[in-house]
C-alpha positions in Angstrom: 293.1 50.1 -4.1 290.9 52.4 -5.9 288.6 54.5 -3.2 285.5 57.0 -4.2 284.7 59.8 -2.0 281.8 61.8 -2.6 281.2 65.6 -1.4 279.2 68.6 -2.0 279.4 71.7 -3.6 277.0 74.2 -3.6 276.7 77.7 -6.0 276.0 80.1 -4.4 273.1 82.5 -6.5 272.4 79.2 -8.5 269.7 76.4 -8.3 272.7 74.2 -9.0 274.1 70.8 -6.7 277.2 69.4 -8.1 278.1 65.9 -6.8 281.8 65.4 -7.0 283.2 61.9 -7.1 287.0 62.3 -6.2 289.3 59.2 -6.9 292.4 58.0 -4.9 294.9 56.1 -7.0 297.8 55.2 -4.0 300.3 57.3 -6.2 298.8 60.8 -7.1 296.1 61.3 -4.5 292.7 62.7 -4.5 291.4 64.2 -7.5 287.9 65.1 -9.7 286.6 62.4 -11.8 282.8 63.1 -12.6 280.5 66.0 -11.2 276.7 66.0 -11.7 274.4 68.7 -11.8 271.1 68.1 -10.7 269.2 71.0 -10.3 265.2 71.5 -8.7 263.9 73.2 -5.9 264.8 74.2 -3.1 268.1 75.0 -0.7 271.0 72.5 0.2 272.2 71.2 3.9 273.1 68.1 5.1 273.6 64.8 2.8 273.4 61.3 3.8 274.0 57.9 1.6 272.7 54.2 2.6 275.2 51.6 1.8 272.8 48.8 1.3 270.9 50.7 -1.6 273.1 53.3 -2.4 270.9 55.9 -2.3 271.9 59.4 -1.5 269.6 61.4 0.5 269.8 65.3 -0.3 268.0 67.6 2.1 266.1 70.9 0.1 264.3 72.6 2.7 260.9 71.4 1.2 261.3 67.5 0.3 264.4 65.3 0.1 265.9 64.3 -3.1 266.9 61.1 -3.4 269.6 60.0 -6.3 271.7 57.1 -6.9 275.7 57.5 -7.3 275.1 58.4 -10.5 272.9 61.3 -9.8 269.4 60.0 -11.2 266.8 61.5 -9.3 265.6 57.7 -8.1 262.4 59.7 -5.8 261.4 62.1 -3.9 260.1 63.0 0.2 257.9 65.5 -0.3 256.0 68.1 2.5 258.6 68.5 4.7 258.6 72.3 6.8 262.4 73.3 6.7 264.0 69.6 6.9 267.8 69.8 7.3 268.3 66.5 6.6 267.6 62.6 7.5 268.8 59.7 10.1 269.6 56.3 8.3 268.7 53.3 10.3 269.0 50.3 7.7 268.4 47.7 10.0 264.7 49.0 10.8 264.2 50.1 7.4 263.8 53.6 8.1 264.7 57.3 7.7 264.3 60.0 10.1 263.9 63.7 8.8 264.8 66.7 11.0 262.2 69.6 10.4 262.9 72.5 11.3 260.2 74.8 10.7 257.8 72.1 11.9 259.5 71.0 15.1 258.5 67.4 13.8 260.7 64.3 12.8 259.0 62.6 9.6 260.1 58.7 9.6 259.8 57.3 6.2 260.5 53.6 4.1 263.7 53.5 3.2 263.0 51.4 0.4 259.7 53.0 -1.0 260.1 56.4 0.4 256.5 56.2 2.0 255.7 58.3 5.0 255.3 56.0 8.4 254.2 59.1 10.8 255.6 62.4 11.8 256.4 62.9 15.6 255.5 66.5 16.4 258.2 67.5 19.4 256.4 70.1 20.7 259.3 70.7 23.5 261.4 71.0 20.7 262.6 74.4 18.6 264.7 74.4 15.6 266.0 70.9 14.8 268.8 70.8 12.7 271.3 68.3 13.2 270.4 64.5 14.1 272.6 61.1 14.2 271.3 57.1 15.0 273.0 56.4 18.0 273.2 52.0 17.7 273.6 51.5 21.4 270.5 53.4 23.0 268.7 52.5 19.3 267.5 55.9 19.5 267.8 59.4 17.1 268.8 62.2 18.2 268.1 65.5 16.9 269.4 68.6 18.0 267.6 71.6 18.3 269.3 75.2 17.6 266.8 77.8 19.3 265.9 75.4 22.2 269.7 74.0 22.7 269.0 70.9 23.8 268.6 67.7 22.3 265.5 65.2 21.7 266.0 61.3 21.6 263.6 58.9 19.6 262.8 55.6 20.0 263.8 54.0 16.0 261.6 51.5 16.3 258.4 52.7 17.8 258.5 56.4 16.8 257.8 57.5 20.4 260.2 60.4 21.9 262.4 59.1 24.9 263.5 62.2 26.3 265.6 65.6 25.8 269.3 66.6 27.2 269.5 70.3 27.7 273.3 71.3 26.2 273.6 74.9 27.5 274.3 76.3 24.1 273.9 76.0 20.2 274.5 72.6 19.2 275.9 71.9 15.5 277.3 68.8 14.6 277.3 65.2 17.1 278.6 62.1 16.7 278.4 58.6 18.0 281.0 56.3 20.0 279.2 53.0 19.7 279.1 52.8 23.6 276.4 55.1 24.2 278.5 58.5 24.1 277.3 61.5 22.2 279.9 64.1 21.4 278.3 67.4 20.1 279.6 70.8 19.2 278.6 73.5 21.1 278.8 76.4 18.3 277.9 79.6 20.3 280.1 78.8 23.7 282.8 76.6 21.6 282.7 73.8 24.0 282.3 69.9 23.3 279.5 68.1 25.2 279.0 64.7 26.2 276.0 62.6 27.1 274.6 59.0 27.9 272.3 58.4 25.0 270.6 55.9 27.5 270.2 57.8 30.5 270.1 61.1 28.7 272.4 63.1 31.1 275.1 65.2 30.3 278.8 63.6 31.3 280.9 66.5 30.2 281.0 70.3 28.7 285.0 71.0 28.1 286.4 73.8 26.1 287.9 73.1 23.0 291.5 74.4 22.7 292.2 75.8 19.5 289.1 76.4 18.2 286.6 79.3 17.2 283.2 78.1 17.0 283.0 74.5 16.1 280.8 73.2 13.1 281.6 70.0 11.9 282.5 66.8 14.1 283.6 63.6 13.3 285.3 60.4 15.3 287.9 58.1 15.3 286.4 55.3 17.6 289.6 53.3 17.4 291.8 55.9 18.8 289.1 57.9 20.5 289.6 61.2 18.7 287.7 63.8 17.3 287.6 65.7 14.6 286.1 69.2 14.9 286.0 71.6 12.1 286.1 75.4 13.5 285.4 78.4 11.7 289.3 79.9 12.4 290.4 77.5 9.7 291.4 74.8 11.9 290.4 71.1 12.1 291.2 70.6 15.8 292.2 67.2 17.1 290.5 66.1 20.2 291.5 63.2 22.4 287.5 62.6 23.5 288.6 60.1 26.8 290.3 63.3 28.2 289.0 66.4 26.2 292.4 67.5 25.5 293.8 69.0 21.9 296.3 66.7 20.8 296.3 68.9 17.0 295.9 71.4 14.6 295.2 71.0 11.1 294.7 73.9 8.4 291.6 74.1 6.8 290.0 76.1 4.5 287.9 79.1 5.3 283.9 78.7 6.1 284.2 75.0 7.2 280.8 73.1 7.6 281.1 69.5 7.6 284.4 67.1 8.7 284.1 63.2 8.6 287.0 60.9 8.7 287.4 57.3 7.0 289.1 54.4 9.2 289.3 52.9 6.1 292.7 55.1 5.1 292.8 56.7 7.9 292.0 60.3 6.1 290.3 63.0 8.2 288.1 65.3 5.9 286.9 68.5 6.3 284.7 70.6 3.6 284.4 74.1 3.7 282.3 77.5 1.8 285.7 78.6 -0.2 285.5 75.6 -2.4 288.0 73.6 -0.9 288.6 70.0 0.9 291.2 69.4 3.5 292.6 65.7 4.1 294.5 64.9 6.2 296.5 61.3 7.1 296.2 60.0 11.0 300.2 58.6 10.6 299.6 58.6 14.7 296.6 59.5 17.0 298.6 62.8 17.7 300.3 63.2 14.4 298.4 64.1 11.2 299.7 65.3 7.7 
């Protein structure tokens, strides 16, 4: 079966954003089959793609780009202080940016890229990452000068509450069940909440690791994926908090994501380079 992964990679001293598409044929792997240069204004974080239109949303500190897979510009979110990037909640129809100069979440139309409202979160300083969490139907976003975390109602806009984390968070993700997992870059610890009750369950030490950056889950085998900047991709057994492995990365990692769909854990990192790797076990990767 023929599989399309798409990544990121940005030039540094350039206005540039190349969109790689990378091809997996079962016999020779991953490999470059089309890049597209885009261009505008603006800086580069986090991307985000909505299956049902197939529409990728690209964060550039002022508005958010938005381009089909064939990287036509398709529209635009413009007036945004310092977003980072945006929460996808198809069912509602909606996006959620995270601004970080603003200390505001903008929702928007998915589908005609309107503005709804903006939710100043005046509690809140410096929010940068953010996920949909299905079971509380709330967004989070997490907040890098504050070091907590703010929850938002999806559907009526109104903010639910905040979960202090003790440090820097980067990267969270979701279980499904009403866990949050997020890295905790400063103190290189992995914290866990209740998305409903927004209390923190655990703060364990990640073995292995140097300050954690990118995250990613296995909700099958309840593992996660965390990228850390001393070139590892650590394994993570999230039930128990224990490492079960080590992967080499690539220097300057940012994001890690894994597919259940081959079973490849990704992670992406500033030298140019992506790592996959194959989940033959839930403790043995290559």
């Amino acid at each position: 079966m023929r599989r399309t992964l798409w990544a990121v990679l940005l030039i540094a001293g350039s206005a540039a954003f190349v969109a790689y598409a990378l091809a997996a044929p079962q016999a020779s792997g991953y490999h470059l089959v089309k890049k597209v240069v885009l261009g505008g204004e603006g800086g580069w974080d986090y991307v985000n793609a909505d299956p049902a239109t197939h529409r990728v949303f690209i964060s550039r500190g002022t508005h958010i780009m938005v381009v089909d897979p064939d990287g036509k510009v398709v529209g635009d979110i413009p007036n945004l202080k310092g977003t980072h990037g945006a929460a996808l909640v198809p069912e509602l129809n909606r996006g959620f940016s995270s601004n970080g100069q603003s200390n505001s979440v903008t929702i928007f139309d998915l589908k005609t890229l309107e503005v709804i409202k903006e939710v100043p979160l005046p509690a809140a300083q410096g929010p940068d990452g953010y996920l949909y969490d299905p079971a509380s139907k709330r967004v989070f976003v997490f907040n890098a000068r504050s070091q907590d975390a703010m929850g938002i109602d999806a559907k009526t806009g109104e903010v639910a509450g905040m979960v202090p984390l003790g440090g820097k968070p980067e990267a969270a993700v979701a279980d499904g069940q009403g866990h949050i997992f997020v890295n905790n870059e400063d103190k290189t610890l992995l914290v866990e909440f209740d998305s409903k009750a927004l209390k923190v369950l655990n703060n364990r030490p990640i073995e292995g690791c140097e300050s954690p950056s990118g995250l990613a889950i296995d909700t099958e085998h309840k593992r996660l994926f965390v990228g850390c900047h001393n070139q590892q991709m650590v394994v993570v057994d999230y039930t128990t908090g224990k490492s079960v492995a080590k992967i080499p990365i690539g220097n300057g990692i940012d994001s890690t994501w894994f597919d259940p769909g081959t079973g490849l854990a990704f992670s992406s990192c500033g030298d140019g380079t992506i790592t996959a790797a194959h989940e033959d076990s839930p403790d043995k990767y290559t």
